[in-house]
N, C-alpha and C positions, 0 to 999 in steps of 0.2 A: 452269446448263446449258452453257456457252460454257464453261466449265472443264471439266467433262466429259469437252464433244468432242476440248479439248486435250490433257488426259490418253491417250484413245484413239486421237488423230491421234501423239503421241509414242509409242503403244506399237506401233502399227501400224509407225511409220518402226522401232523398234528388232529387230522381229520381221523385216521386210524385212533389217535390216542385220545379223543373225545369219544367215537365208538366206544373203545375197549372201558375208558374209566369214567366217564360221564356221570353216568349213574350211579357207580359204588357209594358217593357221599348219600343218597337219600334212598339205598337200599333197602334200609331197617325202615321208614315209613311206607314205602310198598309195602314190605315183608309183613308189618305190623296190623299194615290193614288200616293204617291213620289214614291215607288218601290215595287214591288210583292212580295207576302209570302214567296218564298225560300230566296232572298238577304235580306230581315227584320229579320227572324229565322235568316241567318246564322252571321248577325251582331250580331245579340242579345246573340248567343252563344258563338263567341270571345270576346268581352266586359265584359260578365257575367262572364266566366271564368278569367278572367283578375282582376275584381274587388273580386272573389273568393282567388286569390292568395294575394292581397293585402291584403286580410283580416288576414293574419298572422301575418303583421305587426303594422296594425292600429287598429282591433278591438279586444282587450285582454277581453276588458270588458264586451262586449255580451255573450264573452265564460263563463263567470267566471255566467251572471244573466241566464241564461239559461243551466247550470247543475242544477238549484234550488235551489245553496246556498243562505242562506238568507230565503229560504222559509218554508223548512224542517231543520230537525237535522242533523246535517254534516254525519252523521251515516247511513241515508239513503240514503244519496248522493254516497257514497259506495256503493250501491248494485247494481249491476248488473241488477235484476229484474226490480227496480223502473226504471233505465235508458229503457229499451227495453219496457216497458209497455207505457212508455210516445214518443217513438218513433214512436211506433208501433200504438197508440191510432192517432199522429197527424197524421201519412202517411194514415191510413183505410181515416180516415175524408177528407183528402188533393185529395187523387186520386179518392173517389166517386162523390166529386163536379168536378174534371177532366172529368167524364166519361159524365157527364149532361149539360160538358161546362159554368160551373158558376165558377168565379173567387173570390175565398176566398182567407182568409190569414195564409200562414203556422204558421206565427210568435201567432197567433189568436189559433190557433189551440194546437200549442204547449203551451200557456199558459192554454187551457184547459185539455190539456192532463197533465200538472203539476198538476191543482187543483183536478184532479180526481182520481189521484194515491196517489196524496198528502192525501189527506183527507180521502182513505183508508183508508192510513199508518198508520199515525199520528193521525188523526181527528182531535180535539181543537187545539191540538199544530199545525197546522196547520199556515205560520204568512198571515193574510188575508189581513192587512193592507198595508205589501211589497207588496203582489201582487196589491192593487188598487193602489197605488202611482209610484211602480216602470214598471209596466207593462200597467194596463187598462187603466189609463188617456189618455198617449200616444198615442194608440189603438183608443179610442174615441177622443179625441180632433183632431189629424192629416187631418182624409178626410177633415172634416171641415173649419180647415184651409187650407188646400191645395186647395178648394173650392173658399175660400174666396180671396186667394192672387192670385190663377190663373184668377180668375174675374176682379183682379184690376189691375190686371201687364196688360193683354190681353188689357185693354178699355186704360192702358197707351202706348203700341206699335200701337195699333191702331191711335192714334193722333201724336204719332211719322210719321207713315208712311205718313198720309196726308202732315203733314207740312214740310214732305222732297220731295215732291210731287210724293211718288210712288203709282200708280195708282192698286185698284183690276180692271181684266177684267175677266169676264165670258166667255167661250169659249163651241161649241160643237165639236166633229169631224165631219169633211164631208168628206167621199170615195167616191168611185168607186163601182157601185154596177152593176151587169149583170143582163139584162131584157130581156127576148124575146117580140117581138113583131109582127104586121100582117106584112107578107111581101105582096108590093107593088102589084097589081094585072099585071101589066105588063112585068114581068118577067116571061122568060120562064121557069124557074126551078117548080120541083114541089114541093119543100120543104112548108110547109105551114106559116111558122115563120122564122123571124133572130133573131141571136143572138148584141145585142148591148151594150153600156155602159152607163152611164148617172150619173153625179155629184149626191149622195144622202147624206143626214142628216142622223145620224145613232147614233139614244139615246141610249144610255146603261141603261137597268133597273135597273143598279147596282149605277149608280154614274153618273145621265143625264148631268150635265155641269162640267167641271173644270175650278178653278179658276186658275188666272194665274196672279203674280205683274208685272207690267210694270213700268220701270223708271229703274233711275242707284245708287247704293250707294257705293259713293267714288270711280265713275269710272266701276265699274263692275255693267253686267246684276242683280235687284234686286231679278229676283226668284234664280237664282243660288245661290246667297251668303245665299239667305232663307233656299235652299234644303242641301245644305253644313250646315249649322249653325242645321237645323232641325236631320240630322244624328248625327252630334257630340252632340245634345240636348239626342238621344234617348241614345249612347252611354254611355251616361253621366248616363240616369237611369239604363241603364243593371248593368254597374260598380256599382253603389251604390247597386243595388240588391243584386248582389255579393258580394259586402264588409258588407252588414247589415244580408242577412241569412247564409252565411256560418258560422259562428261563433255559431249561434245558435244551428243549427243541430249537431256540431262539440263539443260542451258544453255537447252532453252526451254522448260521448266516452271518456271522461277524467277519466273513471274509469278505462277502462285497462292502467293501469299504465305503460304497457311495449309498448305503441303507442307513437309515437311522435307527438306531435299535429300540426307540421307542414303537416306531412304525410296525418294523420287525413283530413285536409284540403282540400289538393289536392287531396283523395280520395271522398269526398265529391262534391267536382268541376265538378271532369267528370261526378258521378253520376248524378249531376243536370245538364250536358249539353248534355247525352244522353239522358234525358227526355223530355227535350227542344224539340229537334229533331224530337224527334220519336212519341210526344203525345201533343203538344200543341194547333193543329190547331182551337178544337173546343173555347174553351178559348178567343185564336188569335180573334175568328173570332168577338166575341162576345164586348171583349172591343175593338174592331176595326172599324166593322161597328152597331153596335146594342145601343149603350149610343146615342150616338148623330152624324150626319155627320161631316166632318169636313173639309177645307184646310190646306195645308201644314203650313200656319202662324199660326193658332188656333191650329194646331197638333207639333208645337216649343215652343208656347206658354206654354201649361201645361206640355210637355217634360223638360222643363228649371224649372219651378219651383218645379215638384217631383222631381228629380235630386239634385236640390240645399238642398231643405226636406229630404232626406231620407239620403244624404250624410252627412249633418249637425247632425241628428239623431247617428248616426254608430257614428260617431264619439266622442261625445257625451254620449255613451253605450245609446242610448236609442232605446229601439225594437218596433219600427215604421213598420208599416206594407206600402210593395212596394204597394202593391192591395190596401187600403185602399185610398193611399196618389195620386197613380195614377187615382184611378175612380172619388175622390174628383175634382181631378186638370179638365179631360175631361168632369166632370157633373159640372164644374166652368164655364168654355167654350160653354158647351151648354145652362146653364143659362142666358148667356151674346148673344148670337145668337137665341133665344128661339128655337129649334130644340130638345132639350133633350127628350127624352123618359124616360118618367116617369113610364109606366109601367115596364119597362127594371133595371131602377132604384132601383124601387121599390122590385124586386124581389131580384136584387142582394145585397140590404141592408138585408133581411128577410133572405137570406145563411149566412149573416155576424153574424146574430143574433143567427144562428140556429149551427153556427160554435162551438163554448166554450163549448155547453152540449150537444153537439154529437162527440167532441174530450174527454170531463172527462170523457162520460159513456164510450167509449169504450175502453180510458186507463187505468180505476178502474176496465172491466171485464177483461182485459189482465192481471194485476198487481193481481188482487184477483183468478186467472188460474193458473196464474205462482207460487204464494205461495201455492195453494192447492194440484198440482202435483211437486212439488218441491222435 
């Protein structure tokens, strides 16, 4: 039964953490306006599943830092308890900043959920030093850089573009809009008005002008190769999502011994692509339109380099959060542009803050539950 509830407290956290990060990867094509919520989500959920199956093959070593060896006593890593307390502490944490639309990090989360059950357990034996070196640096150093090298790749494409001579052009829509108006006094009818047509400007309060490249590279339309290059950019962060949290959530089912952890995996996958699905939009909406506006070129730009970040990270074993390394990359861009919202910023750094000691307490009260009706 206790394996069970483990299975179901890990699919619960994976379904939370498809909610909360689903969509980060193909934020900037929402935001940009290249393509609508449904075709973004539904990319984001075969890519992410994609990069979730890979993760069998290429990340052994996330599995291995995120059951908590190394941090605890191998002996605790066996217990069934400590694993569902620290599942169950990251998933409560994961799906109430889902519900409020702020985009944290499960990766963030699950290391508080370690140190809270941890320090239960063990207390002093506790190793604190693993945890700042092998997990918080990471954690802290990444937005930052992703910040810094989105800033400098973006101001480098940018003079690329010029010197190849493709042009930004600013565009609005103009329709067809129906007016009535006075009909003519000299007609017999009695109608008091016709109905007519007339060319009108028609701003959208959501996104008044779109940019648009003009010019050719290597023969082809430049927006198109952008809007292609900008898909395969997002694609590219779903996958790394895929490949850097599967493993983690999947590191604390290694205690039922009679799972396969390949299985493990692919159970983890769907659970995080039916939460995608069914629970992302507020999230979506938030790193999409709310950090900064943005075009399709500034929405490739920081897609390419979390992408490049987070994939190198996995690889690497190091547990890099998608949320942190994406919002660095989009508040890089809006640095570079000055449009960022800083109020918007600001808030979603203070959930990042508030993430690690509202993930411990609530996996030290689950973990110190489960031993007292045990």
């Amino acid at each position: 039964m206790i394996f069970v509830l483990l299975f179901i407290a890990a699919g619960f956290l994976a379904y939370s953490n498809g909610a909360n990060d689903n969509f980060k990867g193909v934020a900037t094509l929402f935001g940009s306006g290249t393509t609508n919520y449904k075709k973004a989500i539904n990319w984001a959920t075969i890519t992410t599943f994609s990069g979730s199956v890979a993760a069998i093959f290429l990340a052994s070593t996330l599995v291995k830092n995120f059951s908590g060896k190394g941090l605890v006593p191998d002996t605790l890593i066996q217990s069934p308890e400590f694993a569902i307390s620290i599942a169950l502490g990251a998933a409560l944490t994961v799906f109430m900043a889902t519900k409020i639309g702020m985009p944290i990090s499960t990766t963030h989360s699950l290391v508080g959920a370690l140190f809270g059950s941890g320090v239960v357990a063990v207390g002093s034996a506790f190793n604190f030093a693993k945890l700042g070196n092998t997990f918080l640096m990471p954690l802290i150093v990444s937005p930052l850089m992703a910040a810094i090298v989105s800033l400098i790749v973006y101001i480098i494409f940018k003079r690329l573009r010029i010197a190849m001579g493709v042009t930004k052009e600013t565009s609005a829509y103009i329709g067809e809009e129906k007016v009535m108006i006075a009909k003519p006094l000299h007609t017999e009818s009695y109608d008091a008005a016709v109905e007519t047509k007339q060319k009108t400007l028609l701003i959208s309060k959501e996104q008044e002008f779109a940019n648009r490249y003009e010019g050719n590279f290597v023969g082809i339309n430049a927006q198109k190769v952008l809007d292609t290059a900008h898909y395969l950019s997002a694609g590219v962060v779903s996958f790394a999502r895929g490949l850097n949290d599967t493993p983690k959530i999947v590191g604390l089912l290694i205690v039922i011994n009679s799972l396969d952890i390949k299985w493990g995996m692919i159970a983890v996958a769907i659970a995080m692509a039916v939460g995608g699905l069914l629970n992302a939009k507020k999230v979506g909406e938030m790193m999409s339109k709310k950090i900064t506006p943005m075009n399709s070129g500034q929405g490739f730009t920081a897609n390419l380099v979390t992408g490049i970040l987070v994939t190198t990270a996995s690889v690497h074993g190091l547990p890099v959060s998608t949320t942190h390394v994406s919002v660095g990359s989009i508040f890089g861009i809006g640095t570079v542009t000055k449009k960022a919202n800083i109020k918007v910023v600001s808030n979603i750094l203070l959930s990042w803050l508030l993430t690690l000691p509202i993930a411990a307490l609530y996996s030290a009260t689950v973990y110190w539950l489960l031993l007292t009706f045990k």
